[in-house]
Legacy VTK file of the C-alpha trace (Angstrom):
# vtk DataFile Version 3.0
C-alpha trace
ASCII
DATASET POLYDATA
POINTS 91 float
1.695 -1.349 -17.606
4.602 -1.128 -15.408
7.778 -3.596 -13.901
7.040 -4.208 -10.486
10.268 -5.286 -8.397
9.132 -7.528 -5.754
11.305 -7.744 -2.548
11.211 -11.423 -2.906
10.558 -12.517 -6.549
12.330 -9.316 -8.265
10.877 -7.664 -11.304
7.423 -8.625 -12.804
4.936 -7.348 -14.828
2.358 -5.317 -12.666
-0.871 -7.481 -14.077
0.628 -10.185 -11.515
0.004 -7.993 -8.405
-3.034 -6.556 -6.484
-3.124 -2.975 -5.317
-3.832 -2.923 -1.537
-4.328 0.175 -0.933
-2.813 3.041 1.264
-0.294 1.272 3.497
0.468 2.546 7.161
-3.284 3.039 8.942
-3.682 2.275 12.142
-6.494 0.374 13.572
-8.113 1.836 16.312
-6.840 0.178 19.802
-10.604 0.655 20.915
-12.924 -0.075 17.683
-15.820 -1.023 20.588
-15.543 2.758 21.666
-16.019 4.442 18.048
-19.109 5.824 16.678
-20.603 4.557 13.278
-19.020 7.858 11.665
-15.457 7.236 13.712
-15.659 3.280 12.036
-16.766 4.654 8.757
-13.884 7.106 8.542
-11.147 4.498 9.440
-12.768 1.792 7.076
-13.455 4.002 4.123
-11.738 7.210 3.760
-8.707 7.578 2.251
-6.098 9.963 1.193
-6.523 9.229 -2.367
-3.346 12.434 -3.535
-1.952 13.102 -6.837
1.861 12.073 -5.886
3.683 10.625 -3.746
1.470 7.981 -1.630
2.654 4.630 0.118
0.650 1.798 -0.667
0.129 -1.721 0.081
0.935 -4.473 -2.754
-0.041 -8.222 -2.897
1.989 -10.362 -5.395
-0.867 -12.464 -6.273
-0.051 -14.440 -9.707
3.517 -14.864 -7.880
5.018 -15.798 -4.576
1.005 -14.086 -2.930
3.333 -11.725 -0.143
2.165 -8.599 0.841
5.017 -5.472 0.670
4.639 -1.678 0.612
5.147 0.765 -1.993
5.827 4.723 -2.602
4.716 5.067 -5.688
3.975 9.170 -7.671
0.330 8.459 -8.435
0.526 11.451 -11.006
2.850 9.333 -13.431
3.466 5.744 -11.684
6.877 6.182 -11.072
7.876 3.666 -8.344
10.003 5.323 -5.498
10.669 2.920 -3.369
9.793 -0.375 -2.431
9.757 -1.820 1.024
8.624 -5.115 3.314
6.053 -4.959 5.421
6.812 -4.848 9.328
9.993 -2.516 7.644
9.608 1.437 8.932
8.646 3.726 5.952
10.940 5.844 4.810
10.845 9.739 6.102
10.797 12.229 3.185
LINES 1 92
91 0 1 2 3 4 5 6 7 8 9 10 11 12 13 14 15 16 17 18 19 20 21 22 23 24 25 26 27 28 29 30 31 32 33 34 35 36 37 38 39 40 41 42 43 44 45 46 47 48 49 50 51 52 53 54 55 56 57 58 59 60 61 62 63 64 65 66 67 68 69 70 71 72 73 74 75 76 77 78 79 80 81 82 83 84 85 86 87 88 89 90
């Protein structure tokens, strides 16, 4: 278990939020025009690294908004935290 600052709640124990998933994909501006693999690929695949990886977060036992997160996935040290619609951060 881990403290969780929320951008609009502040800290909270991590059992009141929802991982997401990784934050930042695009959809594709033609979905119509993709094969079954192309839509697969988009829909399922994932970068899934050991370290640093920005991820979407839902505070769901809380105020239920949706914010990003760069977060080491090797030890679950939080880097940064970050609104949606807000650019991510360069390296």
């Amino acid at each position: 278990m881990f403290i969780i600052n929320c951008p609009f709640c502040g800290e909270r124990d991590q059992s009141e939020f929802k991982a997401g998933g990784e934050a930042h994909i695009e959809r594709p501006k033609q979905p119509t025009e993709l094969s079954d693999d192309q839509w697969a690929e988009y829909l399922f695949m994932r970068k899934n690294i050991k370290g640093i990886q920005f991820e979407r977060w839902n505070h769901a036992h809380g105020c239920r908004k949706w914010f990003n997160m760069v977060r080491d996935t090797s030890n679950d040290e939080i880097k940064l935290i970050y609104k949606m619609g807000e650019k991510p951060p360069t390296e």
